[in-house]
N, CA, C and O atoms as a printed pandas DataFrame, in Angstrom:
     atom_number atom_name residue_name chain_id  residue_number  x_coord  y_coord  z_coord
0              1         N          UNK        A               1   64.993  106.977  180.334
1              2        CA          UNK        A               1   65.618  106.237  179.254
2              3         C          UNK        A               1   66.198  104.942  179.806
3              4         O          UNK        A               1   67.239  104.996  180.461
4              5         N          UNK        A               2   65.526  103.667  179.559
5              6        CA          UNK        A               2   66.169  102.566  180.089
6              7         C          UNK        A               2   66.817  102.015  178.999
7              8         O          UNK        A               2   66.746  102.444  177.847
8              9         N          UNK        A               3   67.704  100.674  179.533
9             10        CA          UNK        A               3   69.015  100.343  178.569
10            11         C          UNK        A               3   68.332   99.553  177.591
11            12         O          UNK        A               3   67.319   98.975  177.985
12            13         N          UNK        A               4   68.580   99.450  176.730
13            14        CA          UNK        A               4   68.600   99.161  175.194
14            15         C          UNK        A               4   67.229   99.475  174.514
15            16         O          UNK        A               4   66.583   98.562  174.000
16            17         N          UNK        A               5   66.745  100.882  174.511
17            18        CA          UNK        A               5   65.971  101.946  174.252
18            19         C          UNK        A               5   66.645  102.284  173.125
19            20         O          UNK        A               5   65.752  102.541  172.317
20            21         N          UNK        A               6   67.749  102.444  172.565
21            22        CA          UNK        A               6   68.299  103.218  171.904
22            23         C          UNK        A               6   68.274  102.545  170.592
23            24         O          UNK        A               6   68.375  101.330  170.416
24            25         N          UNK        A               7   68.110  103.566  169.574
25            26        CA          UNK        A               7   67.783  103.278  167.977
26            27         C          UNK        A               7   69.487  103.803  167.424
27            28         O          UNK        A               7   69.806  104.862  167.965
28            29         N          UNK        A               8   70.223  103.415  166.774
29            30        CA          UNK        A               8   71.401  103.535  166.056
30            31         C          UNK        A               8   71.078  103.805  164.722
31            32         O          UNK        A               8   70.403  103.023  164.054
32            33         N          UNK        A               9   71.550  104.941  164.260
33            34        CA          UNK        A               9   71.474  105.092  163.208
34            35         C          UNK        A               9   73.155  105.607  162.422
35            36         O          UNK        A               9   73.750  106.478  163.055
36            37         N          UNK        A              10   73.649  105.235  161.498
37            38        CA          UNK        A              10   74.929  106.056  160.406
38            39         C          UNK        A              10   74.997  106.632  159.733
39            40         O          UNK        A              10   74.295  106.360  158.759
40            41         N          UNK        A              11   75.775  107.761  159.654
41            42        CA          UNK        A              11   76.348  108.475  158.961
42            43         C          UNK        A              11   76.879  107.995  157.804
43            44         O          UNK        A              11   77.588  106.989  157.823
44            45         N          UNK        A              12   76.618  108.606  156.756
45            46        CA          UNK        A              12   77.273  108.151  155.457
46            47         C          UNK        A              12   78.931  107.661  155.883
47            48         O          UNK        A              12   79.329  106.521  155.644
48            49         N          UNK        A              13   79.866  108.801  156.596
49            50        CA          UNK        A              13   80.924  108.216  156.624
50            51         C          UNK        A              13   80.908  106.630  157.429
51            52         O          UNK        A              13   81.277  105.585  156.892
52            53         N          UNK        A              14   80.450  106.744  158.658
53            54        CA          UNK        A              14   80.509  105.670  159.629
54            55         C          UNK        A              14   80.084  104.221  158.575
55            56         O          UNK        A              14   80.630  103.145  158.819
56            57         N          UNK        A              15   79.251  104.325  157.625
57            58        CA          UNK        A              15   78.766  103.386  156.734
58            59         C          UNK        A              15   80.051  103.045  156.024
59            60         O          UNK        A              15   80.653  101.998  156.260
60            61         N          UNK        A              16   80.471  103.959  155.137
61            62        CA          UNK        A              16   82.313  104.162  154.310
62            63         C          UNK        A              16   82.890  103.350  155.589
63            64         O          UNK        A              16   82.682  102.138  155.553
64            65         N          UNK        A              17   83.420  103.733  156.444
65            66        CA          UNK        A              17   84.168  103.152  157.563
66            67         C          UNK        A              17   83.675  101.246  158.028
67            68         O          UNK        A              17   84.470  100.318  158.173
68            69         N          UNK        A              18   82.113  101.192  158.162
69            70        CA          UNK        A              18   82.265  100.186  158.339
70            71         C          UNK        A              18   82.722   98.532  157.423
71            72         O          UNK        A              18   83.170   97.480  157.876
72            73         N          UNK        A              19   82.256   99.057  155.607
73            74        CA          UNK        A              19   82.551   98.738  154.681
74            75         C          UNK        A              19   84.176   98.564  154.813
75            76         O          UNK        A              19   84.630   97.422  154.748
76            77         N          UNK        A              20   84.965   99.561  154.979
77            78        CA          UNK        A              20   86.007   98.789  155.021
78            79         C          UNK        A              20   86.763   98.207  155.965
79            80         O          UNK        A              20   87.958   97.989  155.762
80            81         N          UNK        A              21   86.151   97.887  157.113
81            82        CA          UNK        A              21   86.666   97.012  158.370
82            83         C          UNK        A              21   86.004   95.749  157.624
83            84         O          UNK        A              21   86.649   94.706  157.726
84            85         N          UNK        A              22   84.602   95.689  156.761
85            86        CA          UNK        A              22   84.679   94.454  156.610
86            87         C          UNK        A              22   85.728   93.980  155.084
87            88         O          UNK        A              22   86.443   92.984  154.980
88            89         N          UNK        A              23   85.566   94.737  154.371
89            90        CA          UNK        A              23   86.868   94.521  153.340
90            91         C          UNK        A              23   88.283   94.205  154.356
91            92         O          UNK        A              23   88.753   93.086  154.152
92            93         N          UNK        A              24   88.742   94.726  155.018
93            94        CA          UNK        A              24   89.880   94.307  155.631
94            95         C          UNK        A              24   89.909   93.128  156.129
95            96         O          UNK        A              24   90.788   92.970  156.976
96            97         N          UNK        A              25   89.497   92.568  155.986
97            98        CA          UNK        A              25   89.326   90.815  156.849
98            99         C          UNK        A              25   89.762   90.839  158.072
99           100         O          UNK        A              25   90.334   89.806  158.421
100          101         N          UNK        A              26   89.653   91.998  159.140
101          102        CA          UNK        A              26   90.333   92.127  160.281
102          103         C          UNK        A              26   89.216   91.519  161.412
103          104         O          UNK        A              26   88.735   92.187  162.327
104          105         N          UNK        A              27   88.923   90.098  161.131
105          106        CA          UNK        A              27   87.658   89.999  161.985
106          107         C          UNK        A              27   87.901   90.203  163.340
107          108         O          UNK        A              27   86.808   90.344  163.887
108          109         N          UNK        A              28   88.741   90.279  164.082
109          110        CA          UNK        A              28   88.749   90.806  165.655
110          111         C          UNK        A              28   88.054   92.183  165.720
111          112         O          UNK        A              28   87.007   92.479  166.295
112          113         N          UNK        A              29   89.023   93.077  164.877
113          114        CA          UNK        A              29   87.913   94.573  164.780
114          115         C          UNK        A              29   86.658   94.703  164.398
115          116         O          UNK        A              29   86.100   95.786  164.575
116          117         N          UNK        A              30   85.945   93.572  163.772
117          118        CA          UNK        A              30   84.626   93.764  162.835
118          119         C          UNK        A              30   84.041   93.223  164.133
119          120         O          UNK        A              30   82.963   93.772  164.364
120          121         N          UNK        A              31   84.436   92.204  165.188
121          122        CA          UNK        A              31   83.986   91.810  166.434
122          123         C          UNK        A              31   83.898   92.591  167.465
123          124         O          UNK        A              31   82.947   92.368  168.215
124          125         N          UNK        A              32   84.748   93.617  167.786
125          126        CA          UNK        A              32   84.705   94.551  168.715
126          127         C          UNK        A              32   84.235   95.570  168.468
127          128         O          UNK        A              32   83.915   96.301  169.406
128          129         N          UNK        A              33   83.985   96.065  166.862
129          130        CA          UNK        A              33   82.846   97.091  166.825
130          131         C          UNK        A              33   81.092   96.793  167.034
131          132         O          UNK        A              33   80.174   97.508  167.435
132          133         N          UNK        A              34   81.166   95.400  166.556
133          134        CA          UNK        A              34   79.944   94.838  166.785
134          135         C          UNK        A              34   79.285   95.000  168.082
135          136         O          UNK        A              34   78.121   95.343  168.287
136          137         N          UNK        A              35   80.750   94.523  169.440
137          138        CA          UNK        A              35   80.193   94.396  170.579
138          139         C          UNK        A              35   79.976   95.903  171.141
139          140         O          UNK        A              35   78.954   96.153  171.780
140          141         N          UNK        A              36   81.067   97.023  170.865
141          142        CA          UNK        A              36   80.551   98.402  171.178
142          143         C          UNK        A              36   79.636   98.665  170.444
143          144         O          UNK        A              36   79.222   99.627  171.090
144          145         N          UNK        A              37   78.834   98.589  169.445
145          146        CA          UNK        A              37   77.784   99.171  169.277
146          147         C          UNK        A              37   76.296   98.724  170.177
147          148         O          UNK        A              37   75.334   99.433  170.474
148          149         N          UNK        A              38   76.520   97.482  170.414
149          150        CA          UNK        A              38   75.919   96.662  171.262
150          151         C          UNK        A              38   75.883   97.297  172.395
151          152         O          UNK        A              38   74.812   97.223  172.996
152          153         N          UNK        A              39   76.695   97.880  172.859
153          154        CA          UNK        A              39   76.785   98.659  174.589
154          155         C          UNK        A              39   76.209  100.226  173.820
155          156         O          UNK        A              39   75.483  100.995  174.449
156          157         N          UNK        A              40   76.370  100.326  173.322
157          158        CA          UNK        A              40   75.935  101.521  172.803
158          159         C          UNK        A              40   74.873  102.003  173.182
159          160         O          UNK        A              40   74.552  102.926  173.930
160          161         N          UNK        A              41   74.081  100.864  172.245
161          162        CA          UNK        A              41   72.308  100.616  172.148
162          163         C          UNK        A              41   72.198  100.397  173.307
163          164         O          UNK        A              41   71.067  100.808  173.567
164          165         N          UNK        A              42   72.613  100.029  174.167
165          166        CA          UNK        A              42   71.899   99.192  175.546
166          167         C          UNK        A              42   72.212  100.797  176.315
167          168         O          UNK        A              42   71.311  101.277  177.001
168          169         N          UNK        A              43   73.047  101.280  176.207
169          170        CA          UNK        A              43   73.694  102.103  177.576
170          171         C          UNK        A              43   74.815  103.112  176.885
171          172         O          UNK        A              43   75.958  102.689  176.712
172          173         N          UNK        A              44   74.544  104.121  176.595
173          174        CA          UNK        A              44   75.613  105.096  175.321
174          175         C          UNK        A              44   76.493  105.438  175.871
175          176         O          UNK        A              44   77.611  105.392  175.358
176          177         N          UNK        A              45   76.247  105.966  177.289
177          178        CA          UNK        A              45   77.448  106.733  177.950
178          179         C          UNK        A              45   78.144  105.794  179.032
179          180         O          UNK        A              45   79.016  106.209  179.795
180          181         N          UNK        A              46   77.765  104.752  179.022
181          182        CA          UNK        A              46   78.899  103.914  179.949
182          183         C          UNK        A              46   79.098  102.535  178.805
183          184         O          UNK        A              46   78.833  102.427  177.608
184          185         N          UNK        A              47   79.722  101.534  179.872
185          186        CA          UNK        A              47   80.080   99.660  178.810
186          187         C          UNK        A              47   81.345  100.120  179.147
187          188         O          UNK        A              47   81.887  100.884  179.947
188          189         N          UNK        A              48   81.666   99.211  178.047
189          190        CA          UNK        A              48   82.896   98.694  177.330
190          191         C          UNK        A              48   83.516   99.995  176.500
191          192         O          UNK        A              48   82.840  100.984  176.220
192          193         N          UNK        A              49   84.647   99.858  176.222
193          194        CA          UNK        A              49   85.317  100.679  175.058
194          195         C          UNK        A              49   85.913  101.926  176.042
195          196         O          UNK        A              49   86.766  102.615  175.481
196          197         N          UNK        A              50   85.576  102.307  177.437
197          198        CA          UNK        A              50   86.098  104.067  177.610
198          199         C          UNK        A              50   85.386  105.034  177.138
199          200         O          UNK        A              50   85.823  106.089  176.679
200          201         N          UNK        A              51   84.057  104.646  177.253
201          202        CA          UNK        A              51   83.298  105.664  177.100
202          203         C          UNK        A              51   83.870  107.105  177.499
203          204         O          UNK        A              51   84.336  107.314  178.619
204          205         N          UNK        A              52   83.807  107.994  176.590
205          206        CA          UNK        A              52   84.558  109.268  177.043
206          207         C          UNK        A              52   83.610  110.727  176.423
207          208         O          UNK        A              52   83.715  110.764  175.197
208          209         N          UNK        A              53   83.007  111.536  176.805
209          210        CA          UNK        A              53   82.629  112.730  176.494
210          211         C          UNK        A              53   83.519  113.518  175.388
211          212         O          UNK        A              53   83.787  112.754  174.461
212          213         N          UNK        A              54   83.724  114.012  175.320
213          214        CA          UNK        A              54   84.571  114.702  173.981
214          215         C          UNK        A              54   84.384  116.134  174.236
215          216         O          UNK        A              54   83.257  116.611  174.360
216          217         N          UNK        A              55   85.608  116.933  174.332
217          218        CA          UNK        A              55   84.980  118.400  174.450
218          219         C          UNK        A              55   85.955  119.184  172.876
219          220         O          UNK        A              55   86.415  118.721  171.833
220          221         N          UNK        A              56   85.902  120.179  173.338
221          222        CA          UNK        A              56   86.378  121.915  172.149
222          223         C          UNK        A              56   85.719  121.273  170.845
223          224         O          UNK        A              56   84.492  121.196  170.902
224          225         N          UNK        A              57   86.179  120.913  169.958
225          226        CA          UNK        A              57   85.353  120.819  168.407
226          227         C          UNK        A              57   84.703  119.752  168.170
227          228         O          UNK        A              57   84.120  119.559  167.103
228          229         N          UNK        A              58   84.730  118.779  169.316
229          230        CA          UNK        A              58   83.580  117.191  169.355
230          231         C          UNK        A              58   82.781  117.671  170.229
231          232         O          UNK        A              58   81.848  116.886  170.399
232          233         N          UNK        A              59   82.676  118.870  171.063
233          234        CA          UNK        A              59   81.618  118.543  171.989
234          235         C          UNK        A              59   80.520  118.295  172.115
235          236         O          UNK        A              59   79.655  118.956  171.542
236          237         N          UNK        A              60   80.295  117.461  172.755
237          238        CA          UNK        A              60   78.635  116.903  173.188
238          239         C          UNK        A              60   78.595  115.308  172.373
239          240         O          UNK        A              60   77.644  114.527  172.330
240          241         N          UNK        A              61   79.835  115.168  171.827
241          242        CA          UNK        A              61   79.677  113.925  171.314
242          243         C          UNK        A              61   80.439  113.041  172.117
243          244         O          UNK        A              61   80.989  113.503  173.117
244          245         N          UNK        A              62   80.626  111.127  171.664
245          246        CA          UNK        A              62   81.229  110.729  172.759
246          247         C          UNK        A              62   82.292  109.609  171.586
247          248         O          UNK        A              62   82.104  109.420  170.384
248          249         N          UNK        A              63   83.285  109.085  172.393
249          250        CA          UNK        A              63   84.115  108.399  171.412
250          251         C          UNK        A              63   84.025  106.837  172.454
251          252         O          UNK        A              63   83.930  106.787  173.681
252          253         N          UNK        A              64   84.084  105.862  171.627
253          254        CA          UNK        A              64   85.010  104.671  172.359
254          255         C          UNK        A              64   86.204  104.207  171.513
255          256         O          UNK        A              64   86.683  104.533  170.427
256          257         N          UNK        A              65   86.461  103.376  172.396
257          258        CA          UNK        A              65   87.636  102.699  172.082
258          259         C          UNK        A              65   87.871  101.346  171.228
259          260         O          UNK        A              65   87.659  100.274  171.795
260          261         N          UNK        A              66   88.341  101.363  169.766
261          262        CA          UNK        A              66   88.272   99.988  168.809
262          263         C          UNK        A              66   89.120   98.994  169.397
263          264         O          UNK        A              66   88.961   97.870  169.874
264          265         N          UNK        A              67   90.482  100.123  169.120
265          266        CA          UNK        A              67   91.634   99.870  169.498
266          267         C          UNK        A              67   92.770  100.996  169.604
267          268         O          UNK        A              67   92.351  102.123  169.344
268          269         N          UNK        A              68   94.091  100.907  169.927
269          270        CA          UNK        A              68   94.981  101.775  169.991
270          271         C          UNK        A              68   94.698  103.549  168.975
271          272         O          UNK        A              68   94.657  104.777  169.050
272          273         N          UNK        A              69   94.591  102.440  168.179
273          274        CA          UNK        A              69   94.374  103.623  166.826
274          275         C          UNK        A              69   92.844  104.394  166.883
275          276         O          UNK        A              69   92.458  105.530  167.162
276          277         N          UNK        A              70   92.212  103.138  166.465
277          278        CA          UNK        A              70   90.639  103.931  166.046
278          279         C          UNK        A              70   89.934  104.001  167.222
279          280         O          UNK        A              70   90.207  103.362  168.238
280          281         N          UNK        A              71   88.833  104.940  167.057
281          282        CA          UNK        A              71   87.764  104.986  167.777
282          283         C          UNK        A              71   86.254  105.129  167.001
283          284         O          UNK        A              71   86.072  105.508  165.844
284          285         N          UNK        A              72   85.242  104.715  167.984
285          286        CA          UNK        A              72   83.879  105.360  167.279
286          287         C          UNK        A              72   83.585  106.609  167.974
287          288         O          UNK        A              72   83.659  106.940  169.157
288          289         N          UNK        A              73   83.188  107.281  166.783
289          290        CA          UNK        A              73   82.718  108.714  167.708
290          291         C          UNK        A              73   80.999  108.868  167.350
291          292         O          UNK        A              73   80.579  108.573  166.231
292          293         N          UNK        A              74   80.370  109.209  168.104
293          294        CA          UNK        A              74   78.816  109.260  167.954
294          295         C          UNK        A              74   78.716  110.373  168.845
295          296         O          UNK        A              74   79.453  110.967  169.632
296          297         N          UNK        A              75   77.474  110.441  168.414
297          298        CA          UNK        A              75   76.253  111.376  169.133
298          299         C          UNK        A              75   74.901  111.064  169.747
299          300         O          UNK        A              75   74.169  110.250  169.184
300          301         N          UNK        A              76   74.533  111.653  170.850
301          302        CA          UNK        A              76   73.402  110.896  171.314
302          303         C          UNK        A              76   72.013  111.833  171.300
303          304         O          UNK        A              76   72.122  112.723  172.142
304          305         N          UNK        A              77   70.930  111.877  170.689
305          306        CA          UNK        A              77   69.742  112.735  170.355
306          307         C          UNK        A              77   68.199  111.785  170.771
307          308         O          UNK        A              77   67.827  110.710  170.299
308          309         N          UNK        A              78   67.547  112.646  171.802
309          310        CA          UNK        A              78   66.840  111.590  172.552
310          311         C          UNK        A              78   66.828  110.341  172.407
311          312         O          UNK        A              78   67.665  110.001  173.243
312          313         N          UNK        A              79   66.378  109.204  171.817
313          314        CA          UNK        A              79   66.061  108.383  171.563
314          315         C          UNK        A              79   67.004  107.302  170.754
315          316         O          UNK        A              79   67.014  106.072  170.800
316          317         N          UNK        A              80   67.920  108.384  169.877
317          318        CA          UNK        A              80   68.621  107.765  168.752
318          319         C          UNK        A              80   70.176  108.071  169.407
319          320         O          UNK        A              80   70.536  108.844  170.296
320          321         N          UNK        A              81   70.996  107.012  168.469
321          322        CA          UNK        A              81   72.387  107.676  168.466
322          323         C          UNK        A              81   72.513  107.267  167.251
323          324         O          UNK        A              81   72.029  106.298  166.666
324          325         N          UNK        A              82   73.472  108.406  166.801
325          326        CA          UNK        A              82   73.875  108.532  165.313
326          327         C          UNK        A              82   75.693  108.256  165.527
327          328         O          UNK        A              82   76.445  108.977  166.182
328          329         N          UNK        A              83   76.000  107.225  164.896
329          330        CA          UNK        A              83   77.308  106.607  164.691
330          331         C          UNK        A              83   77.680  108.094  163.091
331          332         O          UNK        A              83   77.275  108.419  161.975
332          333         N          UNK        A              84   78.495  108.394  163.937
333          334        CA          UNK        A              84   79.848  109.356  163.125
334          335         C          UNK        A              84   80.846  108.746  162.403
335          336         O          UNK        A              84   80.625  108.525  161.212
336          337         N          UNK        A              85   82.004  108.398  162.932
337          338        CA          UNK        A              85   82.801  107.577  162.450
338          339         C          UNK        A              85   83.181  106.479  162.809
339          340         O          UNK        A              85   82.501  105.958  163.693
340          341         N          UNK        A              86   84.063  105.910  162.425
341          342        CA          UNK        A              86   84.820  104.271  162.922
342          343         C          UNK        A              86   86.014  104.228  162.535
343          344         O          UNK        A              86   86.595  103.143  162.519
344          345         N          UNK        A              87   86.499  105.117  162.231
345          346        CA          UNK        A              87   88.206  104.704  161.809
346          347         C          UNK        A              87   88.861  105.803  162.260
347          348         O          UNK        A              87   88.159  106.805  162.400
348          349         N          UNK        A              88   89.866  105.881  162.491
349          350        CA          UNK        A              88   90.668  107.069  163.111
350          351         C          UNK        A              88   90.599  107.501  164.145
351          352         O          UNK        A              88   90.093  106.720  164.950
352          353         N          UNK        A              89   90.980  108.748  164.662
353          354        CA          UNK        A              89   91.077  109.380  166.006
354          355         C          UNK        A              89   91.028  110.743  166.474
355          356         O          UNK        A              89   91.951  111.551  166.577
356          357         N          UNK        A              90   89.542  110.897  166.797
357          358        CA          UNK        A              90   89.012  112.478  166.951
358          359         C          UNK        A              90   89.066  112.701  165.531
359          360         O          UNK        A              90   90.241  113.035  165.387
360          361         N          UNK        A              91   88.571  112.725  164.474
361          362        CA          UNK        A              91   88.762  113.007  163.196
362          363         C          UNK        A              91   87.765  114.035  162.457
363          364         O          UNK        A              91   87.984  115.068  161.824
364          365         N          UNK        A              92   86.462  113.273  162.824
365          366        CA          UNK        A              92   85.083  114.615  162.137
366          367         C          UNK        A              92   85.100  115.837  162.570
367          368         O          UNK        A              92   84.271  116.649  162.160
């Protein structure tokens, strides 16, 4: 699997979630999710953000870092990663 192999796909919520980072006019956050998804695609389990494994009721999934508050949490399935959420913390 070389870097930016990876197909992204969302979750209905992660879609809900991204809709309202852009309703919020918070363009720094609508910028830094942009750029983690970007490391994402290129490279899932390392970059930017604190890439972190997730274990007991996330396991096997991975979270980064938005900011203080939120995180993205995804999953990685050969080829694809499927974006979970974008708002909150450990939440699905």
């Amino acid at each position: 699997m070389g870097p930016g192999n990876f197909k992204i796909k969302f979750t209905d919520l992660a879609l809900h979630h991204l809709e309202f980072w852009h309703k919020s006019g918070q363009k720094a956050h609508i910028k830094r999710i942009e750029r983690l998804i970007q490391s994402i695609r290129e490279t899932p389990t390392s970059g930017i953000g604190k890439p972190e494994l997730l274990r007991y009721n996330l396991a096997g999934k991975y979270s980064r870092r938005i900011d203080k508050e939120h995180r993205i949490i995804y999953k990685i399935e050969d080829q694809t990663v499927f974006i979970i959420s974008m708002k909150g913390h450990y939440e699905p």
